[in-house]
C-alpha positions as CSV (number, residue, x, y, z in Angstrom):
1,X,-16.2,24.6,-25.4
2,X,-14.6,25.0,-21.8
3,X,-11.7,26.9,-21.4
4,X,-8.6,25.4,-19.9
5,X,-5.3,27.3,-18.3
6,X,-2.2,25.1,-16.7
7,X,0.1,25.7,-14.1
8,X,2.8,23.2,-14.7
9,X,3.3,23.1,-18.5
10,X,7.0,21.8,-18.6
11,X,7.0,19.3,-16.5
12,X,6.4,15.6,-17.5
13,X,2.9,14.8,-17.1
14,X,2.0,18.1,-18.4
15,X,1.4,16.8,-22.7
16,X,-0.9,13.7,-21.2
17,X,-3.2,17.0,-20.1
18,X,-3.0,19.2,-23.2
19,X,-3.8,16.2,-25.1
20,X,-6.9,15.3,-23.4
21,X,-8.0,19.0,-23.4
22,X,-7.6,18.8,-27.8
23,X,-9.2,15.7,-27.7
24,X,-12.0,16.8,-25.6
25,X,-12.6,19.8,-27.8
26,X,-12.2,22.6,-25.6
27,X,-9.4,25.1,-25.1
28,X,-6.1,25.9,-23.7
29,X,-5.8,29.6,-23.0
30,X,-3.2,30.1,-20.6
31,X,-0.4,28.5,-19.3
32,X,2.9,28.7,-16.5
33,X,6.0,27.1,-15.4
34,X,8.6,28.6,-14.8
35,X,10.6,26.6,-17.3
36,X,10.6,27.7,-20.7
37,X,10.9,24.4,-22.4
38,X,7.1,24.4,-23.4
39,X,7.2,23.9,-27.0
40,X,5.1,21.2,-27.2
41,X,2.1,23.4,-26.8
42,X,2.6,23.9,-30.8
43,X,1.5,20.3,-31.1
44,X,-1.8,21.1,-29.4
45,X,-2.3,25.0,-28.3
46,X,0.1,27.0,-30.1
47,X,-2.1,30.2,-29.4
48,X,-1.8,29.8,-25.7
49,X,-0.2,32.5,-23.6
50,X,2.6,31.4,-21.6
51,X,4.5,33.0,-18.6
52,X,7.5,32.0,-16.6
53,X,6.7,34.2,-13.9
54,X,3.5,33.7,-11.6
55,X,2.8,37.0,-11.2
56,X,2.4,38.0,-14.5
57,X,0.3,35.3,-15.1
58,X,-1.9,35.4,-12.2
59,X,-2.5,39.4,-13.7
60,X,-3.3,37.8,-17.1
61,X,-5.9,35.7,-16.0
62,X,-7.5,38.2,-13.2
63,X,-7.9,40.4,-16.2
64,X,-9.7,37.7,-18.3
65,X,-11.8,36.9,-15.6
66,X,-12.7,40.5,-14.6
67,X,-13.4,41.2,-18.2
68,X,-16.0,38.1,-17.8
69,X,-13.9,36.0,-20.0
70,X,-14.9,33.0,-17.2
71,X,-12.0,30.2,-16.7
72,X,-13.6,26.7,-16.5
73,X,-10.9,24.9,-15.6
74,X,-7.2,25.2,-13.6
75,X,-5.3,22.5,-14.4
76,X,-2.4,21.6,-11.7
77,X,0.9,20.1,-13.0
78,X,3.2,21.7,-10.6
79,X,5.7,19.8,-8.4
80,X,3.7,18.2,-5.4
81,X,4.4,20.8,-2.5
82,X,2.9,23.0,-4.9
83,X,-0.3,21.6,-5.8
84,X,-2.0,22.6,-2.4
85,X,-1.2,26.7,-3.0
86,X,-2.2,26.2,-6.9
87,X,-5.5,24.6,-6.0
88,X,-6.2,27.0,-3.5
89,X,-5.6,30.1,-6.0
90,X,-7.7,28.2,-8.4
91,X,-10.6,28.0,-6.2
92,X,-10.0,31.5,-5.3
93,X,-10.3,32.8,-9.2
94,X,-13.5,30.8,-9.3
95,X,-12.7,28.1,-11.3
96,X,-12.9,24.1,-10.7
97,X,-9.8,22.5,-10.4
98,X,-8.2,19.6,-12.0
99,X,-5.2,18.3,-10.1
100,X,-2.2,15.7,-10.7
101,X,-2.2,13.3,-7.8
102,X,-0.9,13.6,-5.4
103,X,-3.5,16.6,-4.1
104,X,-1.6,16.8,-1.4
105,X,1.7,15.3,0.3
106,X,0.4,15.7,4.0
107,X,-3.2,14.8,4.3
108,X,-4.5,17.3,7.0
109,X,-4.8,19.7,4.2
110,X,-7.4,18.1,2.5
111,X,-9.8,19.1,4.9
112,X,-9.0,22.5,4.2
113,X,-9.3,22.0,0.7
114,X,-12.3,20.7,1.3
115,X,-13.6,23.4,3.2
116,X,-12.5,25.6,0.6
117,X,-14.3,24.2,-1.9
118,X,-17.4,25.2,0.3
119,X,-16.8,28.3,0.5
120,X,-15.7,28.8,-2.8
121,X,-18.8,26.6,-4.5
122,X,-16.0,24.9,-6.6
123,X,-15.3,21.8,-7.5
124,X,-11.9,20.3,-7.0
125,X,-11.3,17.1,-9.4
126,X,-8.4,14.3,-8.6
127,X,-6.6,12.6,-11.3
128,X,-6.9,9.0,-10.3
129,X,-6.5,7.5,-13.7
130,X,-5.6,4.2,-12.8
131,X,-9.0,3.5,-11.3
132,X,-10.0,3.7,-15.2
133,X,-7.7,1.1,-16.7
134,X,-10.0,-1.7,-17.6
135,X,-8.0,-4.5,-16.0
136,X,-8.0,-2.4,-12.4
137,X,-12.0,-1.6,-13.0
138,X,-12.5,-5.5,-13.5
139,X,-10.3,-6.4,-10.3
140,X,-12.5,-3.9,-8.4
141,X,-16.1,-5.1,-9.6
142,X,-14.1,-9.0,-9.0
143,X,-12.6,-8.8,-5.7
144,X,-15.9,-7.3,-4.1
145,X,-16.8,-9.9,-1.6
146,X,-15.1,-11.0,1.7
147,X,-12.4,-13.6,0.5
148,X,-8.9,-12.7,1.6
149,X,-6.2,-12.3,-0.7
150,X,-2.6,-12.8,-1.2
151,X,-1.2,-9.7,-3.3
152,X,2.3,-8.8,-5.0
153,X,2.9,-5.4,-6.6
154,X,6.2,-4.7,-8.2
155,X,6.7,-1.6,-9.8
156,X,10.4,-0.5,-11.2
157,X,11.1,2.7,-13.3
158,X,14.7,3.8,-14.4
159,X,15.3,7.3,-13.5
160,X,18.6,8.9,-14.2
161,X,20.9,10.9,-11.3
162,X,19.0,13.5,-12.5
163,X,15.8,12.6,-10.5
164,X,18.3,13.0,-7.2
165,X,19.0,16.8,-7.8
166,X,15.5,17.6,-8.6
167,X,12.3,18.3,-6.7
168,X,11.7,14.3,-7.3
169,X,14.2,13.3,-5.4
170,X,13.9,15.9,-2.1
171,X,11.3,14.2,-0.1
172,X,10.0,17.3,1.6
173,X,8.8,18.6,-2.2
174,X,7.6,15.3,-3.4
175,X,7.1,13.0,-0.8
176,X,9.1,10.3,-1.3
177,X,9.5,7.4,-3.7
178,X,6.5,6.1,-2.3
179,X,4.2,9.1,-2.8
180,X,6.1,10.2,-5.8
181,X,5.7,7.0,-8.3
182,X,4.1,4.8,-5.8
183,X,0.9,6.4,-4.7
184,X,-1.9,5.5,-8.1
185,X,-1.1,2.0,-7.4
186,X,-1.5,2.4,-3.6
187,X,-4.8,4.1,-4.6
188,X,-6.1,1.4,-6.9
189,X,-5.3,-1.5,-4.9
190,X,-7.2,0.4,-1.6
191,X,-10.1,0.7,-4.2
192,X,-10.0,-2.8,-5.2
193,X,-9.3,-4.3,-1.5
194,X,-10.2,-1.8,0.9
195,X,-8.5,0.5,3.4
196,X,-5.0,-0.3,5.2
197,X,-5.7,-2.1,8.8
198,X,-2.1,-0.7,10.7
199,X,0.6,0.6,9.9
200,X,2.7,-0.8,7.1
201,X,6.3,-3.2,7.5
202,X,9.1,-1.3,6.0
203,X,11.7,-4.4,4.8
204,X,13.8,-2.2,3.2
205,X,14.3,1.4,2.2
206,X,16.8,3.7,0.3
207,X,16.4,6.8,-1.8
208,X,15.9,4.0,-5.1
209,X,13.9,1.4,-3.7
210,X,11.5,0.8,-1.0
211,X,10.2,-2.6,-0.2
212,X,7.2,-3.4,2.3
213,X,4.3,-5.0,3.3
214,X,0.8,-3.4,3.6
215,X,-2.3,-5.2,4.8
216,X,-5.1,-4.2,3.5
217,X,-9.2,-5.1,4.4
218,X,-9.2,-7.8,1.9
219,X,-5.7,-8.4,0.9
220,X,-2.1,-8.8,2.3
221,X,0.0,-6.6,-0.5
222,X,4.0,-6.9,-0.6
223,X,5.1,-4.5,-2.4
224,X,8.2,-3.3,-4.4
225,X,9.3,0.4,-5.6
226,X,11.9,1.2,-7.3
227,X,13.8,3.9,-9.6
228,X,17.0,1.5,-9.8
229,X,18.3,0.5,-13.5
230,X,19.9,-2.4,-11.4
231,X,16.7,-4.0,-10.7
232,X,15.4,-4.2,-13.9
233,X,14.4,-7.7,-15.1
234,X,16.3,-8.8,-18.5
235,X,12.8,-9.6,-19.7
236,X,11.9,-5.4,-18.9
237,X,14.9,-4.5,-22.1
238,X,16.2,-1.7,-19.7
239,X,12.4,-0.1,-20.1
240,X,9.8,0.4,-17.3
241,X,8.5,-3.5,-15.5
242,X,4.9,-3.3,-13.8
243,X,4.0,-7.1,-11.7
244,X,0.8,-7.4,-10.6
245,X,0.1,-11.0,-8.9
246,X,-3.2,-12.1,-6.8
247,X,-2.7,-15.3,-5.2
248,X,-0.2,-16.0,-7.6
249,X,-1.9,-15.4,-10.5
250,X,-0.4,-12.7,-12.8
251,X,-2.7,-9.7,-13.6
252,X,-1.8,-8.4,-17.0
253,X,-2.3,-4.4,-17.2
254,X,1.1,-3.9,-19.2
255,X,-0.8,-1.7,-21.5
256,X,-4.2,0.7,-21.4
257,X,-1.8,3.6,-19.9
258,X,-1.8,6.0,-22.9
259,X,-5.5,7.2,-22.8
260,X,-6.6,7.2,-19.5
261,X,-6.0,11.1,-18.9
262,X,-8.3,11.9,-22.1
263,X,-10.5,9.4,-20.2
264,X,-10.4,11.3,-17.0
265,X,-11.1,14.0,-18.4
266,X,-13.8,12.7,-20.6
267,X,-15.8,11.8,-17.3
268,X,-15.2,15.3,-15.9
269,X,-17.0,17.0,-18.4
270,X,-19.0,13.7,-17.9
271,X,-20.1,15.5,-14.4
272,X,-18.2,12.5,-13.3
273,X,-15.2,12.6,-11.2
274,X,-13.0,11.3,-7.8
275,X,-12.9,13.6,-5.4
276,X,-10.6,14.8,-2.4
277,X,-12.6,12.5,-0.3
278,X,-11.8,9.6,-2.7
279,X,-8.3,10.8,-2.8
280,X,-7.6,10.7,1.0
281,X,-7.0,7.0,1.8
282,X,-4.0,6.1,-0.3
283,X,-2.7,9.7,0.8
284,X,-3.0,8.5,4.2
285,X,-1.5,5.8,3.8
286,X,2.1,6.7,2.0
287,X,1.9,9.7,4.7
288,X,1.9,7.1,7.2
289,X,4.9,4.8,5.4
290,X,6.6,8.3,4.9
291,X,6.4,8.4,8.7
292,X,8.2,5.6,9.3
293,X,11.2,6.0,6.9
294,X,12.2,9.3,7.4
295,X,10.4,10.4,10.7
296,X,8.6,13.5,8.4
């Protein structure tokens, strides 16, 4: 059984980890945020420690570790401007590290992630879990060869005015819409197609939605994010739409989402997992359409 703590436990991708830690059979020992609404844990871990304050927590775990109580795993749920300094310290406490995407927002700090792990002799593990979803691994083992293709990606979420005042909606924490909600999909479809020849078009762009065009080794993509309710299809009933068309032809992967964190993880204990490295294209890329919008 590997042991598990979590920096990030309130937040909203937060349950998707402790449920693939239950699921995988290991433990949950420790977890932070600095937000006390955590009581989910009694669904999965209701004998983990929890702290609100960083410090304390960082003496919890330096005490289990110098008792030789060793931490497998750091999990990283914090807001993205965080996830760089929560990697780092989980390196630093000799651990491996599983992080949310995005690693990074700006991507000249992977290479010093990367040289971290070096020196550290850790492992740092990417969340990339649409690159499991069967529908996205059958596009990538499909769309292999040289033919050139025509690509449209819509993706449209409601958020509330809530996302506005939060860390979501300052770009210097997040990164954008485009980084924020838009970068798994930028990932998988520079997995399926290949890496971005030039800079992106930017049609259009507000703090809801952001319309462009990217082209891609194989593919043209137009593509289509948004956190608008207005731009919700009737046929979406107010809920989340996802439109994935090549050359036309609709691509269904409406559902497969649930499991693919307790997939992830499954391949990480697999020995198995996507890397910084694998991680640095599609965080290249939305730096490079974050660029262009807001000049940061």
């Amino acid at each position: 059984m590997k042991r598990f703590v979590l920096i990030g436990a309130a937040g909203y991708i937060a349950p998707r980890h402790f449920k693939a830690i239950k699921e995988t059979g290991n433990d949950l020992v420790a977890v932070f945020d600095p937000h006390d609404s955590v009581g989910i844990l009694d669904s999965y871990f209701p004998n983990a420690a929890y702290f609100s304050e960083f410090e304390r927590f960082d003496r919890h775990i330096q005490k289990i570790c110098f008792h030789g109580e060793k931490i497998d795993y750091v999990v990283v749920c914090s807001p993205n401007y965080l996830h760089d300094a929560h990697v780092r310290w989980g390196l630093r406490i000799g651990a491996d590290v599983i992080c949310e995407k995005p690693i990074v927002i700006n991507p000249k700090n992977c290479k010093e992630l990367s040289e971290m792990e070096e020196v550290s002799g850790r492992e740092v593990m990417c969340i990339l879990q649409l690159r499991l979803h069967p529908a996205i691994e059958l596009l990538h083992e499909k769309m292999e060869g040289g033919i050139h293709h025509e690509v449209d990606l819509k993706y449209i979420t409601r958020r509330g005015r809530w996302y506005a005042h939060s860390w979501k909606g300052d770009v210097t924490k997040s990164g954008g819409l485009v980084t924020n909600i838009g970068i798994h999909f930028f990932d998988s479809l520079i997995w399926i197609f290949g890496e971005p020849k030039g800079p992106s078009e930017i049609i259009s762009a507000t703090d809801q939605t952001v319309i462009g065009k990217t082209e891609l080794e194989r593919a043209s993509v137009s593509w289509e994010l948004s956190i608008d309710e207005a731009m919700l299809p009737d046929a979406a009933n107010g809920s989340a739409f996802r439109s994935f068309t090549i050359d036309g032809e609709e691509v269904d992967f409406s559902d497969g989402f649930t499991d693919l964190h307790t997939k992830s993880y499954q391949e990480i204990l697999s020995n198995n997992w996507f890397t910084i490295e694998d991680a640095l294209p599609s965080i290249e890329l939305t730096n490079e359409i974050r660029n262009q919008i807001y000049g940061k």
